[in-house]
C-alpha positions as CSV (number, residue, x, y, z in Angstrom):
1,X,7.1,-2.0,23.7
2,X,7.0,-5.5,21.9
3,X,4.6,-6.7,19.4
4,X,2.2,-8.5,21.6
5,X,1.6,-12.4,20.5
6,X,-1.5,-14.0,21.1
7,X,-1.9,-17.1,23.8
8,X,-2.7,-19.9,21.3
9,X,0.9,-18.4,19.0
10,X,2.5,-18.9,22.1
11,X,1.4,-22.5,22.5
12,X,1.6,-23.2,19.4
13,X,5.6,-22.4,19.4
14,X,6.1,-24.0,22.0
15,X,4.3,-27.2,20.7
16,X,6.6,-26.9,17.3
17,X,9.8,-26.1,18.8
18,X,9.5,-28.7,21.7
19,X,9.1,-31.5,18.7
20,X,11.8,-30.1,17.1
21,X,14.4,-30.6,20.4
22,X,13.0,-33.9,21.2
23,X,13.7,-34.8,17.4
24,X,17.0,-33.8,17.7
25,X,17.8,-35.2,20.9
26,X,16.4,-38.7,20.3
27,X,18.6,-40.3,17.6
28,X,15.8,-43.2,17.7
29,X,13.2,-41.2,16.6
30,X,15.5,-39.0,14.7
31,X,16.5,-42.5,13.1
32,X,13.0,-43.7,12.6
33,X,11.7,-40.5,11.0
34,X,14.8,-40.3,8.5
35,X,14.2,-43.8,7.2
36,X,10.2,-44.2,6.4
37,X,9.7,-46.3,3.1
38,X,7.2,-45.9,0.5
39,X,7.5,-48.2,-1.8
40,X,11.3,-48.5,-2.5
41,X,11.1,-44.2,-1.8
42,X,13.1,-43.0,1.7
43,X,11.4,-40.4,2.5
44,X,13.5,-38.4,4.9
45,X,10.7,-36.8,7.2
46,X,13.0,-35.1,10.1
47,X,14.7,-33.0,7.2
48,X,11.5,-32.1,6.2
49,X,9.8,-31.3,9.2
50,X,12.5,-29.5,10.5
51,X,12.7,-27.2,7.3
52,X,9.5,-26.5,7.6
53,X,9.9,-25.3,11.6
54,X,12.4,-23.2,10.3
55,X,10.6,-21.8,7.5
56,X,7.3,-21.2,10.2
57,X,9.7,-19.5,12.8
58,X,11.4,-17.3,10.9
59,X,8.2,-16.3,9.0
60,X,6.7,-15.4,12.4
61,X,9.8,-13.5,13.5
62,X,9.3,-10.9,10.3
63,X,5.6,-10.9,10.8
64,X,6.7,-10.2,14.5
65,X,9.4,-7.6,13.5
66,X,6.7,-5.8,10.5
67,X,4.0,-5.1,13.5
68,X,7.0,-4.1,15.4
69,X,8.3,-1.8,13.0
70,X,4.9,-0.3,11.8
71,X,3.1,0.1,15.3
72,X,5.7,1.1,17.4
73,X,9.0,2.3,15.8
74,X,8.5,3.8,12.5
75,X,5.7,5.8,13.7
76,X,8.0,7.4,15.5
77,X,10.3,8.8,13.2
78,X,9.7,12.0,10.6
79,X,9.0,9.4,7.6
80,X,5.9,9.8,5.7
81,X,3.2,6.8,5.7
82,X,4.0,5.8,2.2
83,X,7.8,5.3,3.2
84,X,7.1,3.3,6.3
85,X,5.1,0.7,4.2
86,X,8.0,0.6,1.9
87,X,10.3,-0.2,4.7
88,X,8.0,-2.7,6.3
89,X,7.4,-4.9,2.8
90,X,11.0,-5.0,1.7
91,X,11.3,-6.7,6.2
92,X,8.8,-9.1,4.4
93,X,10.4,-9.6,1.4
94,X,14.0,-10.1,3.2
95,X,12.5,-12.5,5.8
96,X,10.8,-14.8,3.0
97,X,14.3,-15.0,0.9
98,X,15.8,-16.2,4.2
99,X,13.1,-18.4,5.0
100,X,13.2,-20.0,1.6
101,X,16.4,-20.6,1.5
102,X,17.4,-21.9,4.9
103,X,14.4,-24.1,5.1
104,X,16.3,-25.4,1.7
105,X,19.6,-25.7,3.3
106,X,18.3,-27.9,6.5
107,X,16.6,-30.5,3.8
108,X,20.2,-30.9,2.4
109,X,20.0,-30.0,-0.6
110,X,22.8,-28.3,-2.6
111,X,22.1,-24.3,-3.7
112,X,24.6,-25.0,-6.9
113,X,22.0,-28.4,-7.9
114,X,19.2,-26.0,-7.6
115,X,21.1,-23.3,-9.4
116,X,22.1,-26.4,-12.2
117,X,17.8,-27.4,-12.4
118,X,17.0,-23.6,-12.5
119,X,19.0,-23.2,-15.7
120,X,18.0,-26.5,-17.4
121,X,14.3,-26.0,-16.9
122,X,14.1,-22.1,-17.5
123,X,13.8,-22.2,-21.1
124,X,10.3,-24.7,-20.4
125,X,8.6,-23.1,-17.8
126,X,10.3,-19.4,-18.6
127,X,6.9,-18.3,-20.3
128,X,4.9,-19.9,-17.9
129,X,6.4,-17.9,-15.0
130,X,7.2,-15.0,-17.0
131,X,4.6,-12.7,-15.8
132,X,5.1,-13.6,-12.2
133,X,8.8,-13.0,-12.3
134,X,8.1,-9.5,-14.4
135,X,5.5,-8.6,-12.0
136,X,8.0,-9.2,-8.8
137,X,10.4,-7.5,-10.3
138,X,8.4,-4.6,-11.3
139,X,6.5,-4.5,-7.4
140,X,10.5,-4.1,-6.0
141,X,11.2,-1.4,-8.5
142,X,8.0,0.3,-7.7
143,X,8.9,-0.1,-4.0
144,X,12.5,0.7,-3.8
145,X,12.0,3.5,-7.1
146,X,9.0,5.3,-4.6
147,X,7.4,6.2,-8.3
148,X,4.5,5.9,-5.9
149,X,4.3,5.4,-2.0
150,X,1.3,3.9,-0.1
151,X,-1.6,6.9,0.5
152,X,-0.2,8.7,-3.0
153,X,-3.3,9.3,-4.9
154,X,-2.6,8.6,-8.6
155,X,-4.0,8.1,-11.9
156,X,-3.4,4.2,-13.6
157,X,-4.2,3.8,-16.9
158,X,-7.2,6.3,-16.4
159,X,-8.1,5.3,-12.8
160,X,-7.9,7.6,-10.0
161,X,-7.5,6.4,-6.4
162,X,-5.6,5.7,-3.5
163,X,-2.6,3.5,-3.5
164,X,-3.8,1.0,-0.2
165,X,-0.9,-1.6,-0.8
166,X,1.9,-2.9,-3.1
167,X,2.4,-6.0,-3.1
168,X,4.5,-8.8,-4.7
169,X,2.1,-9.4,-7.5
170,X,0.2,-6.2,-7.6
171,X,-0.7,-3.1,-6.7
172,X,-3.9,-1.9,-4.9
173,X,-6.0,0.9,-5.7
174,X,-8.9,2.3,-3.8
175,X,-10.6,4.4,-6.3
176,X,-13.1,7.7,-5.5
177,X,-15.7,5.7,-5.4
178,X,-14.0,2.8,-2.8
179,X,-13.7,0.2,-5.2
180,X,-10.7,-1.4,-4.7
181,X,-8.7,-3.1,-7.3
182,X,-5.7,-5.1,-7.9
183,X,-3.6,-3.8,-10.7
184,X,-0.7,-6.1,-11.7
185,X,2.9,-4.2,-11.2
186,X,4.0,-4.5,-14.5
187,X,1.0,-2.9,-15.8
188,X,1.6,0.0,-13.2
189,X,5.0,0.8,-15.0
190,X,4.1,0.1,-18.5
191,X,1.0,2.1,-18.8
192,X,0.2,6.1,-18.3
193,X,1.1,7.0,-14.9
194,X,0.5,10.1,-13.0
195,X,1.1,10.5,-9.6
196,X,-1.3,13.5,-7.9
197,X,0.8,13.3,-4.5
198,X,3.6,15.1,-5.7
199,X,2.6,18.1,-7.9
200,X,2.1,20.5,-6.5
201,X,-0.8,22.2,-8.2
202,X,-3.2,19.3,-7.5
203,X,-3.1,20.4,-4.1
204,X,-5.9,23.2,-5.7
205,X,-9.2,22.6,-5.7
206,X,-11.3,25.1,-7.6
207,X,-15.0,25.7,-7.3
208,X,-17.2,27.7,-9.8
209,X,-20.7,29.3,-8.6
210,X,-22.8,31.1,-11.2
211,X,-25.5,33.6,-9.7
212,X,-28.2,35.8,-10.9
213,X,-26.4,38.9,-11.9
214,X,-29.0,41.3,-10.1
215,X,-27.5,39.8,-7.2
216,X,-25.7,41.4,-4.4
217,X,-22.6,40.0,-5.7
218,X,-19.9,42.2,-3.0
219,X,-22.0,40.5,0.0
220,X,-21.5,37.0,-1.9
221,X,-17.8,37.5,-2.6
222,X,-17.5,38.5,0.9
223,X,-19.5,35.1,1.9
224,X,-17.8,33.2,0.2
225,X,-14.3,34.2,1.1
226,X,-15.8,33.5,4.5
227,X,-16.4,30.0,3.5
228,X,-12.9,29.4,2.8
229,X,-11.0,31.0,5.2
230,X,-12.9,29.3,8.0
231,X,-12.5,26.2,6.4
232,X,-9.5,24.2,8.7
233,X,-8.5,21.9,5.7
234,X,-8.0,24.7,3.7
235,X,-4.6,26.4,4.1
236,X,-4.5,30.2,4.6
237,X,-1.1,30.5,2.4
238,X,-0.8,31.0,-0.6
239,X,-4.1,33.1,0.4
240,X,-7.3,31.6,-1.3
241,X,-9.1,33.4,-4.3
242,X,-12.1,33.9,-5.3
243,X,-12.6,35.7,-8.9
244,X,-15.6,36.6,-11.3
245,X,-14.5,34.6,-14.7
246,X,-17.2,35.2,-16.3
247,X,-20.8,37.1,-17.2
248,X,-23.6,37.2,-19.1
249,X,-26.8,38.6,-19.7
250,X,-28.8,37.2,-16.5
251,X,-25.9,36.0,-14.4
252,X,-22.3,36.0,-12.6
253,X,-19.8,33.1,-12.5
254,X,-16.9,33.2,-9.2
255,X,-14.1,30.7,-9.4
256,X,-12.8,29.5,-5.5
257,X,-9.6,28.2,-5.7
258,X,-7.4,27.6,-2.8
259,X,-4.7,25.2,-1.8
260,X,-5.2,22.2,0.9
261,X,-3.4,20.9,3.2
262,X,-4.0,16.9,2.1
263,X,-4.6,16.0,-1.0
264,X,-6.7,13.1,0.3
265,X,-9.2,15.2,1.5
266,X,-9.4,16.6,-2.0
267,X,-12.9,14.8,-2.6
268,X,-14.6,15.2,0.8
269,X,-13.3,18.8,1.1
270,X,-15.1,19.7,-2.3
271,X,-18.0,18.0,-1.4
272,X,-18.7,19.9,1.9
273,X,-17.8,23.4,0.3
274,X,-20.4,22.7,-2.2
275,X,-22.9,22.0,0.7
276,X,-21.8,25.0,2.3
277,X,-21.9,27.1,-0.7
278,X,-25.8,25.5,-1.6
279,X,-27.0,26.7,2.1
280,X,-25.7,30.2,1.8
281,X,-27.0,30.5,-1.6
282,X,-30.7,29.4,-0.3
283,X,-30.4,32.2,2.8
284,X,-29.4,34.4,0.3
285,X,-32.0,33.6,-2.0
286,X,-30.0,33.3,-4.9
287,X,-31.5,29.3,-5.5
């Protein structure tokens, strides 16, 4: 199955490339377009507007092949999600570079002159565009390094969220409280970074619940294991655990702790326990 394009895409195509055949077919226009005058400027419009079909076509082809690869093929295969948004920037990245530099190529104009300009103007404008270039650079090492994938939850520079995207500028975070922010790459490498997804012992959430200590606290251990085990996001190996850390004169503290099966459910998971936790409590009488 093909990424399905939309009825005004499809006329709009047609529209562009048309023009672009009847251009090259017709030496009189093609003649009249390459010789327009402003002033004692020739602008050569043809070149132009046929660099820019290019640069439209081939744009759409890797928008056309990202859907492809994202809705249909990838999703397919064993790789997680944070991989498969990897693959489908560095298609995006790839199909600018080309586009960029063969819409360059059909205005005639030399790569080595560009190369020549480059050089001569990087010393003025090299701290102007020093931060974009440094933040490009760092979004392709973060990409291609998989420090952090899409859907990894991490910790930047004291904020914990969800990685949503990684663009060419920035990163974006969703944080617990589903704000989303842009963090600029650069930033993401040069600052503390910890990434939850992979370590293993964040996968544990742990609970405390302090009760009266004249409390039937057997029955409540019992209850509470109950709570856990039944639990679906919770995973039954390593088993979970539920210990009494600590007492004093008038009451009992239990620690839960038990491993899950998505860290991304770490919040939501917690939440509902505690709900769950609060209504056996009250039919217990113990709040």
């Amino acid at each position: 199955m093909i990424a399905k394009i939309s009825f005004l895409e499809k006329i709009f195509f047609i529209i562009l490339i048309g023009s672009a055949l009847l251009i090259e077919l017709s030496p009189s226009l093609q003649s009249l377009l390459t010789t327009v005058q402003v002033g004692n400027v020739t602008i050569p419009l043809a070149p132009i507007y046929f660099s820019l079909v290019v640069f439209i076509i081939i744009m759409f082809l890797t928008r056309l092949t990202q859907k492809l690869l994202k809705n249909h093929l990838l999703i397919k295969t064993d790789l997680n999600s944070g991989t498969q948004a990897t693959i489908v920037s560095i298609v995006g990245y790839i199909g600018l570079t080309i586009a960029v530099l063969w819409s360059i190529s059909e205005l005639g104009i030399n790569l080595k002159n560009i190369t020549v300009v480059a050089g001569a103007l990087s010393v003025g404008i090299g701290f102007g565009l020093q931060n974009v270039v440094n933040n490009f650079i760092s979004g392709m090492i973060l990409l291609f390094g998989k420090a952090i994938q899409v859907n990894d939850r991490v910790i930047i520079n004291g904020k914990e969220g969800i990685v949503r995207k990684i663009n060419i500028r920035s990163t974006e975070l969703e944080t617990t409280n589903g704000v989303r922010i842009l963090i600029p790459n650069a930033s993401v490498l040069n600052t503390d970074l910890t990434n939850l997804s992979t370590q293993q012992e964040t996968n544990i959430i742990s609970l405390k619940v302090s009760v009266p200590l004249a409390s039937n606290v057997i029955k409540l251990q019992k209850q509470l294991t109950k709570i856990l085990t039944s639990e679906n996001r919770i995973a039954l190996e390593p088993t979970p655990h539920i210990l009494a850390t600590e007492i004093s004169v008038n009451s009992i503290t239990f620690e839960l702790s038990a491993f899950i099966k998505d860290i991304q459910l770490k919040d939501v998971l917690l939440s509902d326990l505690r709900l769950k936790i609060a209504e056996e409590l009250k039919r217990e009488k113990l709040i």
